[in-house]
N, C-alpha and C positions, 0 to 999 in steps of 0.2 A: 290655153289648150292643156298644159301640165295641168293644172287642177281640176278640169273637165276628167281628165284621163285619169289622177289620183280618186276620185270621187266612183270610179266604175272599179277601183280596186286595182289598177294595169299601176306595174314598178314602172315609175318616170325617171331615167336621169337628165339632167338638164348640162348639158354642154355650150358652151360660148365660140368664138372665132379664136381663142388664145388657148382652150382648152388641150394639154398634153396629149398627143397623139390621139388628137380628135377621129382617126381613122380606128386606130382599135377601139372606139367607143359604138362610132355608130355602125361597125361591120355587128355588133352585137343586136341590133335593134330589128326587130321586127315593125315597127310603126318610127319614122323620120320625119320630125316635122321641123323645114331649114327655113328658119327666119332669123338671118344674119347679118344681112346686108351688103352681102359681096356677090357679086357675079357668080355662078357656076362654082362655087369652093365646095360644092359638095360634086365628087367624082364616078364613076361607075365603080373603080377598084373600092371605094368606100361603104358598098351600099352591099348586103345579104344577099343574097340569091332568094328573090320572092318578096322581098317588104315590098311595104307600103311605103311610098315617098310624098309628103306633100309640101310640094313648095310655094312659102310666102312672102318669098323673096319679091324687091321690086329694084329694080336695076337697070340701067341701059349698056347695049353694051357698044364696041368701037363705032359703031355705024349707027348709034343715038334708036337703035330695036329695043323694044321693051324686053328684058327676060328677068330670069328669078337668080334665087340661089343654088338652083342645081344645074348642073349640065347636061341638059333634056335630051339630047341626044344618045351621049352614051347610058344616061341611066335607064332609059325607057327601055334596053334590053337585057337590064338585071331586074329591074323591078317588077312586081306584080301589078301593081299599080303608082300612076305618078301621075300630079295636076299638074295643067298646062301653066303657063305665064305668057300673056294674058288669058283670061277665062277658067281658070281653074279656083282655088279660095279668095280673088279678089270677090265674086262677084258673090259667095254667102257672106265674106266679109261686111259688105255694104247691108246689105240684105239684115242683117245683125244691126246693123248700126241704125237704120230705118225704127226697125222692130223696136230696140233702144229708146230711140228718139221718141215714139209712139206710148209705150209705158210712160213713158217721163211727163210727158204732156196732160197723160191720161190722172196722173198724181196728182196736179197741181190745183 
């Protein structure tokens, strides 16, 4: 997704789960894209007022529910847009890998 978004010319910074006050990074962001691995560790206090959120987070949480790495609930009322968990980037994700899989064949 970084080099997708470097390649249209958009400044990418890349942040991790350890990253130094990973909150004043991404209150900077207009486009948030949380693939971390942790339940909800991205918060509404952490998100701009109007991004984009999408999360590709895959996680379960206390009750064995499928969710992402944002906390859908309170972010869906800062953000402009935010994908669901399930049915949000898993299912271009696949979609991509099909695609993938079909060139490849197509090569051989």
């Amino acid at each position: 997704m970084a080099l997708m978004l470097l390649q249209k010319n958009a400044t990418v910074t890349i942040c991790h789960s350890a990253t130094s006050d990973l909150k004043a990074m991404t209150l900077q962001a207009d486009v948030i894209v949380a693939a971390v691995g942790k339940r909800r560790i991205l918060t509404a206090d952490m998100v701009k007022p109007g991004a984009v959120v999408i999360d590709v987070g895959m996680n379960r949480d206390e009750h064995g529910k499928l969710c992402g790495d944002v906390d859908f609930e309170g972010v869906k009322a800062v953000a402009s847009y935010l994908t669901p968990v399930p049915g949000g980037a898993g299912a271009m994700t696949i979609t991509m890998l099909l695609v993938n899989t079909l060139e490849a064949a197509e090569r051989l």
